[in-house]
C-alpha positions as CSV (number, residue, x, y, z in Angstrom):
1,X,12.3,-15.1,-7.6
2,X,11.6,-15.4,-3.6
3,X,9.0,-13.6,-1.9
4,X,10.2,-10.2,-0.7
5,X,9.4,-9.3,2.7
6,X,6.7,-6.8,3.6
7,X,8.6,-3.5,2.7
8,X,7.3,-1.4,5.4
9,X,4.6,-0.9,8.3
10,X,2.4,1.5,7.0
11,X,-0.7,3.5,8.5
12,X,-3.0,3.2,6.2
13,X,-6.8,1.9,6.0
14,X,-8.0,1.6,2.5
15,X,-11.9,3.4,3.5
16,X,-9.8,6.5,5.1
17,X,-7.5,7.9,2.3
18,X,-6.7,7.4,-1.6
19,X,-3.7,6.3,-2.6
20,X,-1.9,5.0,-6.1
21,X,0.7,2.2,-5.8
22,X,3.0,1.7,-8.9
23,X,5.7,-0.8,-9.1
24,X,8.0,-0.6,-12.0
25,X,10.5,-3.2,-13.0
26,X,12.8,-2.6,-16.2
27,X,15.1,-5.3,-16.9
28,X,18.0,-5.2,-19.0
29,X,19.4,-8.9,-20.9
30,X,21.6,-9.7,-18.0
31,X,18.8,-9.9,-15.8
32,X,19.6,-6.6,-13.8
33,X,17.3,-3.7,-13.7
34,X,16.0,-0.8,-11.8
35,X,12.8,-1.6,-9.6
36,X,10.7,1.4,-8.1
37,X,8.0,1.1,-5.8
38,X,6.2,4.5,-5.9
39,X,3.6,6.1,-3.9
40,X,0.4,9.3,-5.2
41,X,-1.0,10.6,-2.4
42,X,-1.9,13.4,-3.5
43,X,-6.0,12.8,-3.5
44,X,-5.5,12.3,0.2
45,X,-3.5,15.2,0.7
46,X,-6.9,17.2,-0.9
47,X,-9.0,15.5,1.2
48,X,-7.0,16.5,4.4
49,X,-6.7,20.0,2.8
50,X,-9.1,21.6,4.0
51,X,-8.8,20.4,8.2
52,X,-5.0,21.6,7.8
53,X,-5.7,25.5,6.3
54,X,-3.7,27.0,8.9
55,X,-1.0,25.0,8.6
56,X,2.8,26.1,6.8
57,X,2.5,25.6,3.3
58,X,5.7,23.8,2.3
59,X,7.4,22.5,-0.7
60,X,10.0,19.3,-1.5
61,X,11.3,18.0,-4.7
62,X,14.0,16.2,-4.1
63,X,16.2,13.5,-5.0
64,X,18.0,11.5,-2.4
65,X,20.8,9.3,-3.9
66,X,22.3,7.3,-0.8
67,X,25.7,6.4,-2.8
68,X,26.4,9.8,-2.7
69,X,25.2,10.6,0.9
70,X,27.7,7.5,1.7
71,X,30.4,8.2,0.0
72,X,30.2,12.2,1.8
73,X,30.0,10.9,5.5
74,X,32.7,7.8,4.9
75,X,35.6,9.0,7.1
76,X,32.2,8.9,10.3
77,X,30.8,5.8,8.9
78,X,34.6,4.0,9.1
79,X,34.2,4.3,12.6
80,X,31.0,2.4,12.9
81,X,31.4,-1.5,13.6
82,X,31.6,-3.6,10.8
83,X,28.5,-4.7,11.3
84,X,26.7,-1.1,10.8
85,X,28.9,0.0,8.1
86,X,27.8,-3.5,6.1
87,X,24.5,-2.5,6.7
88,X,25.3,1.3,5.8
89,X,26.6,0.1,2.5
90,X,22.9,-2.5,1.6
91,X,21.9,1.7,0.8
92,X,24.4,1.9,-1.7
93,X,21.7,1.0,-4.3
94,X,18.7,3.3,-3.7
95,X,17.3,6.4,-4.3
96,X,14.4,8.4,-3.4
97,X,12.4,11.2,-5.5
98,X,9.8,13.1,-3.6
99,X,8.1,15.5,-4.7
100,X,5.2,17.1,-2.1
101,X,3.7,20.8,-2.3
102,X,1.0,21.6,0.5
103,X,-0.5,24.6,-2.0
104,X,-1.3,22.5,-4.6
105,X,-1.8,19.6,-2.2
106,X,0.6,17.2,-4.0
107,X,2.5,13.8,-2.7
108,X,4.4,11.7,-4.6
109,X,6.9,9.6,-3.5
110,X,9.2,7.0,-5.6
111,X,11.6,4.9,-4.0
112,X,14.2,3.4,-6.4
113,X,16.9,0.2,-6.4
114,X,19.1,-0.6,-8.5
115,X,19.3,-5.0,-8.7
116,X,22.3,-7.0,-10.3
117,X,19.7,-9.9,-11.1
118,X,16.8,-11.3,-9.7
119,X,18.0,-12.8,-6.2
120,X,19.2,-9.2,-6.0
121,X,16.3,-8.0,-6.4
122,X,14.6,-10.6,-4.0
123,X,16.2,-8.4,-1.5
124,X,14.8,-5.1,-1.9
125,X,12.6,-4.8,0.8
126,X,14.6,-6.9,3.0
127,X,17.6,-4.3,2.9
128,X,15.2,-1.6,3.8
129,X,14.6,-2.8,7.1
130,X,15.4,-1.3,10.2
131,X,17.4,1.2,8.6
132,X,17.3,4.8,10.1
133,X,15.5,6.7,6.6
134,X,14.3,9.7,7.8
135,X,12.2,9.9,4.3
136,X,10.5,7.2,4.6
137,X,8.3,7.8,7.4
138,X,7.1,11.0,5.7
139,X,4.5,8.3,3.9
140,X,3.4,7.1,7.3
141,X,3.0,10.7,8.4
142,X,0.9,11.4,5.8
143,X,-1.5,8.5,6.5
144,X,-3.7,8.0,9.9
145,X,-5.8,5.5,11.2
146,X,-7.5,4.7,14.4
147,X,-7.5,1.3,14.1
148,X,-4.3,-0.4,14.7
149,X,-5.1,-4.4,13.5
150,X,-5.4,-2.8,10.1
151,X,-1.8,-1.2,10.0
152,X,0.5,-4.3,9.4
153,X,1.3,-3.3,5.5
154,X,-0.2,-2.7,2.5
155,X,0.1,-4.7,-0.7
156,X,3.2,-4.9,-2.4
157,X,3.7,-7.2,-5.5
158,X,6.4,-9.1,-4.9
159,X,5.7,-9.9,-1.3
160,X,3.1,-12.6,-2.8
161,X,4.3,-12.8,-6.5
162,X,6.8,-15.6,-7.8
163,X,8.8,-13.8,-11.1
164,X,10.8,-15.1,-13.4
165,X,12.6,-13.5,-16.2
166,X,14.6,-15.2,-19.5
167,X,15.3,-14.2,-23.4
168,X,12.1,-16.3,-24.1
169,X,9.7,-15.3,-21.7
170,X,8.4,-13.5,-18.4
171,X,5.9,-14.9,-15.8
172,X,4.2,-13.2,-12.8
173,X,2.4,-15.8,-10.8
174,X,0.9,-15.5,-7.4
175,X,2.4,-17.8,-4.6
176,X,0.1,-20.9,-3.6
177,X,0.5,-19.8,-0.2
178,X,-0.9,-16.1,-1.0
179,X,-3.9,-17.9,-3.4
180,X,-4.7,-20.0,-0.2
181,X,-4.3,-16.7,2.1
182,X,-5.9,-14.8,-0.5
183,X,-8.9,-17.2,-0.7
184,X,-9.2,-17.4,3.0
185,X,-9.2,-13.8,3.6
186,X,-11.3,-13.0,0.5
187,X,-14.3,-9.9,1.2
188,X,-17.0,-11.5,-0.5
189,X,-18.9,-8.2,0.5
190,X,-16.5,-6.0,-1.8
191,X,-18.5,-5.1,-4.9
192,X,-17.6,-3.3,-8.5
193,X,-19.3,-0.4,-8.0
194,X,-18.5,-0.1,-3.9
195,X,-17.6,3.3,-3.7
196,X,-14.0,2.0,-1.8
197,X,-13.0,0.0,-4.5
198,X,-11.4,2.9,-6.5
199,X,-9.6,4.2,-2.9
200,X,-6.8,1.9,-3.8
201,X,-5.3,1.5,-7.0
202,X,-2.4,-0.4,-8.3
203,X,-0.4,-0.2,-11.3
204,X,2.2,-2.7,-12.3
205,X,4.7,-2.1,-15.2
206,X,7.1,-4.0,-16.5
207,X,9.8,-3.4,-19.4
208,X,12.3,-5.7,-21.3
209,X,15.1,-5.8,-23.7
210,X,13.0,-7.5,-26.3
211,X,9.6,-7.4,-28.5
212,X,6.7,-9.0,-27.3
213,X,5.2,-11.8,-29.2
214,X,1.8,-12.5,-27.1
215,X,0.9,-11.8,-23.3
216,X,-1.8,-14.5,-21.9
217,X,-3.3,-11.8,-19.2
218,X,-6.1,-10.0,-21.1
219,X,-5.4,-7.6,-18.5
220,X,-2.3,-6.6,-19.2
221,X,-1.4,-3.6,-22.3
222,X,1.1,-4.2,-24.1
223,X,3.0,-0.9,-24.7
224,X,3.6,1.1,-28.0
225,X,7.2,-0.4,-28.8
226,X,6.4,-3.8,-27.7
227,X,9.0,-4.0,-25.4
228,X,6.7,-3.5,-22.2
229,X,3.9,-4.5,-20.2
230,X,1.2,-2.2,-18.2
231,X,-1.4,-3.7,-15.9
232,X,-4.4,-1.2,-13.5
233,X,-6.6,-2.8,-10.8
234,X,-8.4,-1.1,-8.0
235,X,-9.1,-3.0,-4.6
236,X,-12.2,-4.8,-5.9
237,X,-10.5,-6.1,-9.1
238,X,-7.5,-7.4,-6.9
239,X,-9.4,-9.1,-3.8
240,X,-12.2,-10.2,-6.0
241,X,-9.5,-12.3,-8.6
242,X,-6.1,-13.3,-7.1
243,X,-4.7,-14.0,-10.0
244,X,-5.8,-11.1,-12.0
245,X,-2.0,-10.2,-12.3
246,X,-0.8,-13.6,-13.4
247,X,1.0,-13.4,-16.7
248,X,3.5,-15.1,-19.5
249,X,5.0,-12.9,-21.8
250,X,6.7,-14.8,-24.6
251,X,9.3,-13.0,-26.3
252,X,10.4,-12.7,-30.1
């Protein structure tokens, strides 16, 4: 599978806020799936809690599901150029949960797409981009920075990862172009017990149609049915090895 594109610019600098990652990939035999890039901000949101007493206390949960929103404004969005409605219709595929309570201090976002197979899903990001989501930039609200050079993105899996996916086996591999970027850029100062290296954490999980027969990343738990895989790093863990998510799964 391609590189995906950066999914979006996000304000964010990794010794100013705590945040969770988690990418989920479920693929079915066909090679289509659901993907979900999700988002826990909710350690932030306590450590902004106290600055923003006095502010309205509000509460979201709710599920965005852009077929539907499509399919209710189709008679305004037939009036759009072809061009805007093909983009209109790239939406047809996502979702978005959210889920934020400023009492409790609570964030979560996940962000959902449904992929036909794994050029498809190749495109994820890429279909995001430059559309008009209103939701979205409720992530970039919740994170500031005063530093601006530090802003460009924040990690996402796939925009260095090469995957592939069969009935015999799964690999994750990073890109020799990120190992080489990786290595160049690598903080040699970063330490295990750095009191950052826990500010960012990252969770990858991946499950398929069939039983696992062995999984080279010693990293990586396998999960109770055999039919998934669950890798954890923190910042330190992932600039300190680049390849600390590479894996083969081989298949029964």
């Amino acid at each position: 599978m391609r590189s995906i594109k950066s999914l979006f610019i996000l304000t964010l600098i990794f010794n100013l806020c705590s945040c969770e990652v988690v990418q989920e990939v479920h693929f079915n035999a066909d090679q289509s799936g659901q993907y979900s890039l999700g988002f826990d901000l909710s350690e932030m949101m306590h450590m902004g809690a106290a600055a923003e007493s006095d502010s309205k206390k509000e509460q979201i949960d709710s599920l965005i599901v852009f077929a539907d929103i499509l399919e209710l404004k189709k008679d305004s969005i037939s009036k759009l150029s072809p061009e805007k409605q093909a983009k209109l219709k790239q939406l047809e595929a996502y979702s978005i949960d959210i889920k934020s309570d400023t009492t409790t201090n609570q964030f979560k976002m996940k962000i959902n797409y449904d992929f036909k197979n794994l050029e498809d899903l190749a495109l994820f990001s890429e279909k995001l981009r430059d559309q008009d989501i209103q939701e979205l930039d409720l992530i970039g609200n919740k994170m500031k920075t005063t530093d601006k050079s530090k802003t460009d993105e924040i990690f996402n899996i796939n925009d260095s990862f090469e995957t592939t996916f069969n009935k015999d086996k799964f690999t994750l591999n990073i890109s020799p172009e990120a190992l080489a970027k990786s290595e160049k850029e690598k903080d040699t100062t970063m330490t295990a017990d750095n009191p950052m290296a826990n500010l960012m954490r990252f969770k990858l999980k991946y499950t398929f149609p069939y039983r696992i027969k062995k999984v080279s990343n010693q990293n990586a738990k396998v999960l109770s049915d055999f039919k998934g895989i669950e890798i954890n790093a923190n910042l330190y863990q992932m600039m300190s090895d680049p390849k600390f998510f590479d894996t083969e799964v081989e298949f029964e």
